[in-house]
C-alpha positions in Angstrom: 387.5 113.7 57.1 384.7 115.7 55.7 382.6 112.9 55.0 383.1 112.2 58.5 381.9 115.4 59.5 379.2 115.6 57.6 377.7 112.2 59.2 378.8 113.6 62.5 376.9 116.7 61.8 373.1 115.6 62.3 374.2 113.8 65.5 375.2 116.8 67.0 372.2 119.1 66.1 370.0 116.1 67.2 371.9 116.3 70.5 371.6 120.1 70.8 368.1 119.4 69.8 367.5 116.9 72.9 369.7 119.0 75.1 367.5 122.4 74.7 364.3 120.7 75.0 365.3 119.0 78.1 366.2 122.4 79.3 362.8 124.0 78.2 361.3 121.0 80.2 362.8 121.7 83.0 362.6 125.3 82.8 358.5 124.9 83.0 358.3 122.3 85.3 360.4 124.2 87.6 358.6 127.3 86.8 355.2 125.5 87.6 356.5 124.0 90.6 357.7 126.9 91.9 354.6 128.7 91.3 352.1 126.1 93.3 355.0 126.6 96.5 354.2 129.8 96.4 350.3 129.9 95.9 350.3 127.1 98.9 353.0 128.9 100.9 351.0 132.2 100.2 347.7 130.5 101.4 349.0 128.9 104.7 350.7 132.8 105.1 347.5 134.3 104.4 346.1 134.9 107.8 349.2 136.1 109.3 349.4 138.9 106.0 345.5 140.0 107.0 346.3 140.1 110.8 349.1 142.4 110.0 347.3 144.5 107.5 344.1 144.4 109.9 346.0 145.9 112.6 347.1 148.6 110.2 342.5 149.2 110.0 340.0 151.0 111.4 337.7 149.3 113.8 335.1 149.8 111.1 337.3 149.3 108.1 338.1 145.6 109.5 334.8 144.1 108.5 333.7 146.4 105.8 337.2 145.8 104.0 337.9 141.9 103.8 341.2 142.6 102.4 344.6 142.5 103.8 345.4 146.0 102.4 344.1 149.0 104.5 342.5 151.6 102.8 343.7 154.2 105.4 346.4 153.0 107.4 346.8 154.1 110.9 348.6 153.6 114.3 345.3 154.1 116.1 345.5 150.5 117.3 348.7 150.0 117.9 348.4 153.2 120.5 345.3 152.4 122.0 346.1 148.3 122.4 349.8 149.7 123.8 348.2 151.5 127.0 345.6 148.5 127.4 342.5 149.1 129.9 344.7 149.0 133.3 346.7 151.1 134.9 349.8 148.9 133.1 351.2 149.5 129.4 352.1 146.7 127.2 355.6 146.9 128.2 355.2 145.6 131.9 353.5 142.4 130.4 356.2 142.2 128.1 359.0 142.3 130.9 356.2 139.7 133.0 356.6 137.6 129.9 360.6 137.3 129.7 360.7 136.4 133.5 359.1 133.5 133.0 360.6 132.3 130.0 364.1 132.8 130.9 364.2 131.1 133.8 361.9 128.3 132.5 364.4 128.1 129.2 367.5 127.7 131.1 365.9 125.4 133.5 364.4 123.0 131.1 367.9 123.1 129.1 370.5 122.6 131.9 367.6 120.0 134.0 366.7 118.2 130.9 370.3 117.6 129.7 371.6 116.3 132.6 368.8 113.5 133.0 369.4 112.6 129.3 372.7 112.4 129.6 372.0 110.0 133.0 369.4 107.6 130.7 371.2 107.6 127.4 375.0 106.7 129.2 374.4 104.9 132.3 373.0 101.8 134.2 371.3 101.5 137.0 368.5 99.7 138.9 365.2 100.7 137.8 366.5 102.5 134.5 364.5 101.1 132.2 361.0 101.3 134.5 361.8 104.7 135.3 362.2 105.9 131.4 359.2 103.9 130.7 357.8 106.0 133.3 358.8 108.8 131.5 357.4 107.9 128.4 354.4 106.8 129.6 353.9 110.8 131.0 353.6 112.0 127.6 350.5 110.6 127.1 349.0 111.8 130.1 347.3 115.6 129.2 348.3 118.2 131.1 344.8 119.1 132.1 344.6 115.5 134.1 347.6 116.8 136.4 346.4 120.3 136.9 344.5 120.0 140.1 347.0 118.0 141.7 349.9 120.3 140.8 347.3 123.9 142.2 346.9 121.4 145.5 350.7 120.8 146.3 351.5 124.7 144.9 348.7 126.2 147.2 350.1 123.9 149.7 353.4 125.4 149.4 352.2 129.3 149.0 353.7 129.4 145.8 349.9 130.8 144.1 350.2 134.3 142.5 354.1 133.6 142.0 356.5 133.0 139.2 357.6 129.5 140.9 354.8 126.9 139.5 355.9 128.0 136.1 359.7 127.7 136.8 360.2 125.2 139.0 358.6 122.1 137.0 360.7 122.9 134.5 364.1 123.4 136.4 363.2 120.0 137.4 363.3 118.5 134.2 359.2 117.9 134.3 359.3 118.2 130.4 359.3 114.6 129.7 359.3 115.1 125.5 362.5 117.2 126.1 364.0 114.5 127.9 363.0 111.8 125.3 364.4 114.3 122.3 367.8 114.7 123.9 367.7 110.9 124.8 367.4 110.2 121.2 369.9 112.5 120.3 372.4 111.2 122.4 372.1 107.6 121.5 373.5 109.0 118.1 376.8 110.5 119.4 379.5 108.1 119.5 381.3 107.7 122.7 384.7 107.8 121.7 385.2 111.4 123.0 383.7 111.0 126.0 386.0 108.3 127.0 388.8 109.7 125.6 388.4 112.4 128.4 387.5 110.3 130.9 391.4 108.7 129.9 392.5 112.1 130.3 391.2 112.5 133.8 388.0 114.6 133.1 384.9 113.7 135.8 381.5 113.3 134.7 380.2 116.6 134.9 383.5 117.8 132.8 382.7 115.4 130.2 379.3 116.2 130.3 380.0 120.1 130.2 383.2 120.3 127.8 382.5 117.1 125.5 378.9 116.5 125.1 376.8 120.0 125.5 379.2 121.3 122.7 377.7 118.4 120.3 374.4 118.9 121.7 374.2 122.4 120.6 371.5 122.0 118.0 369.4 119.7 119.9 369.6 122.8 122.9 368.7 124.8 120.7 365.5 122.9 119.6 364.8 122.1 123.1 365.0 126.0 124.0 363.4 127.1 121.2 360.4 124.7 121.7 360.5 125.7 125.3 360.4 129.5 124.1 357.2 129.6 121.9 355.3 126.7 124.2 355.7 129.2 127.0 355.3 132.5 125.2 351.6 131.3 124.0 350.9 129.2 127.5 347.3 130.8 128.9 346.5 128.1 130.9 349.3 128.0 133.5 349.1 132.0 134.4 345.5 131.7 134.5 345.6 129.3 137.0 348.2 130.4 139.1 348.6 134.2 138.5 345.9 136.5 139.8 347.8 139.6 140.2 347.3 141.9 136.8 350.4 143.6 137.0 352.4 140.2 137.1 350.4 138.8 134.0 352.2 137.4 130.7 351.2 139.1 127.3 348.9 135.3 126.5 346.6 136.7 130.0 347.6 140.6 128.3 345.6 140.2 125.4 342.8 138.6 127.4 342.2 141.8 129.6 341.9 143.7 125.5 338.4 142.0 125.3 335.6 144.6 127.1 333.0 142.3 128.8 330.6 145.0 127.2 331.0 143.1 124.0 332.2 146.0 122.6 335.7 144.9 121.3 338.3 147.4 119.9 339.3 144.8 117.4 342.2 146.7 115.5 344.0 147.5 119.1 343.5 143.5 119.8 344.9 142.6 116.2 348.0 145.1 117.0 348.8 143.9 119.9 348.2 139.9 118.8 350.9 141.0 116.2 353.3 142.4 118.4 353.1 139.6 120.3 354.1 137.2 117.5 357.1 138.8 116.6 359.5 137.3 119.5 358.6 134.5 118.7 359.0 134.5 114.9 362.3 136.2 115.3 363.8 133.6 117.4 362.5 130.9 115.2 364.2 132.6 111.9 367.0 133.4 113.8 367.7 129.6 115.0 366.0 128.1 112.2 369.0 126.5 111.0 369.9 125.4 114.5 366.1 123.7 114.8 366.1 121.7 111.7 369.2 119.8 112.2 368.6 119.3 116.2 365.0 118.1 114.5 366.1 115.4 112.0 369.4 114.1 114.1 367.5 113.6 116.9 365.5 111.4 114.9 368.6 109.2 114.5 369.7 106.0 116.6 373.5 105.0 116.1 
């Protein structure tokens, strides 16, 4: 038994030997790994960490200082770019802001799911010409159907309203949201769905009870798409909005800029800054949400 051991002996330090230095690998590759992420995370982040600390700057300090730490920090932007140049603070083109994305949100959810949910689970004449159609939208740019859309909403005295933003969308006029939740419904099974339909559940039942609660994440993605397409849309208010006290923060921060050239560039900063945050708040918040309605709606079952 002792001879035994002692043979067995070097094998196991040998082991040990291979086990440790496969840890110590691993250790600095993982280290080093970890280390480029964060130099690459920390240069995409970089101009987002010197718009913050710029706003923090004086006017002066913002091109004499090209670093993201203010020397002296103040509010002074923030205060100035709050009561902007018109009679209106911040805070009515904030509220201008959410009544047009609300509306358009729910719209493009509740419009965009129910025309999925007719393309991915039913047949009729014309389907497959009319979601060719569709796809065939998405390659058109939105500028090419701008004049025709001002024409039929000037036609309709809908110019220097809310209603060309909302309407389009409570229409299902998306047609990439469509083709996502297309996509993600061809990757549901329909077993539950006719299960209900056995137990007497309609369409719309099915449709409301069975597949919106598996849809959830693509929603989500579809909202929160929706959400931060809208939130940085210029375009669209320019175009149709010509009343200042009904513009969005995107025509806001326009109105910031003096024609005189001479540009309070902190108070623009702060209030570019303020401006990103609903947006990356709902994204972290639903982050979770928009990675898996992302990658299953990639799926085809």
């Amino acid at each position: 038994m002792a001879e035994q051991a002692a043979i067995a002996s070097p094998r196991d330090v040998d082991i040990d030997r291979t086990l440790a230095e496969g840890r110590r690998i691993h250790a600095v590759s993982s280290a080093v790994r970890y280390a480029v992420l964060a130099a690459v995370g920390f240069i995409m982040l970089y101009p987002l960490i010197w718009l913050i600390g710029a706003s923090f700057k004086t006017n002066a300090e913002i091109f004499s200082n090209p670093g993201f730490i203010p020397l002296n920090p103040t509010l002074d932007g923030y205060i100035r770019g709050w009561q902007t140049s018109t009679p209106y603070t911040f805070a009515t083109f904030f509220w201008n802001t959410f009544l047009i994305i609300l509306p358009k949100t729910i719209g493009t959810a509740i419009s965009c799911t129910a025309v999925a949910y007719g393309f991915a689970r039913f047949d009729f004449p014309g389907k497959r010409i009319l979601f060719a159609s569709l796809i065939a939208t998405l390659l058109l740019p939105n500028v090419v159907t701008r004049i025709p859309q001002y024409l039929l909403f000037r036609d309709m005295g809908w110019l220097d309203t809310f209603l060309p933003l909302w309407v389009p969308s409570a229409l299902a006029g998306d047609a990439f949201f469509v083709f996502m939740l297309v996509q993600f419904l061809r990757a549901i099974p329909r077993d539950m769905e006719e299960a209900a339909r056995v137990d007497g559940a309609n369409t719309w039942q099915t449709l409301l009870f069975i597949v919106v609660p598996m849809l959830a994440p693509a929603l989500i993605s579809v909202c929160l798409f929706q959400f931060m397409w809208t939130m940085n849309d210029f375009l669209g208010p320019l175009i149709y909005l010509s009343s200042v006290d009904k513009y969005p923060v995107s025509l806001a921060l326009k109105l910031s800029i003096d024609t005189t050239e001479a540009f309070q560039w902190n108070s623009i900063l702060a209030m570019s800054v303020l401006a990103l945050v609903p947006s990356l708040t709902v994204f972290f918040l639903a982050q979770k949400y928009f990675i898996e309605g992302i990658s299953t709606g990639g799926l085809k079952g």
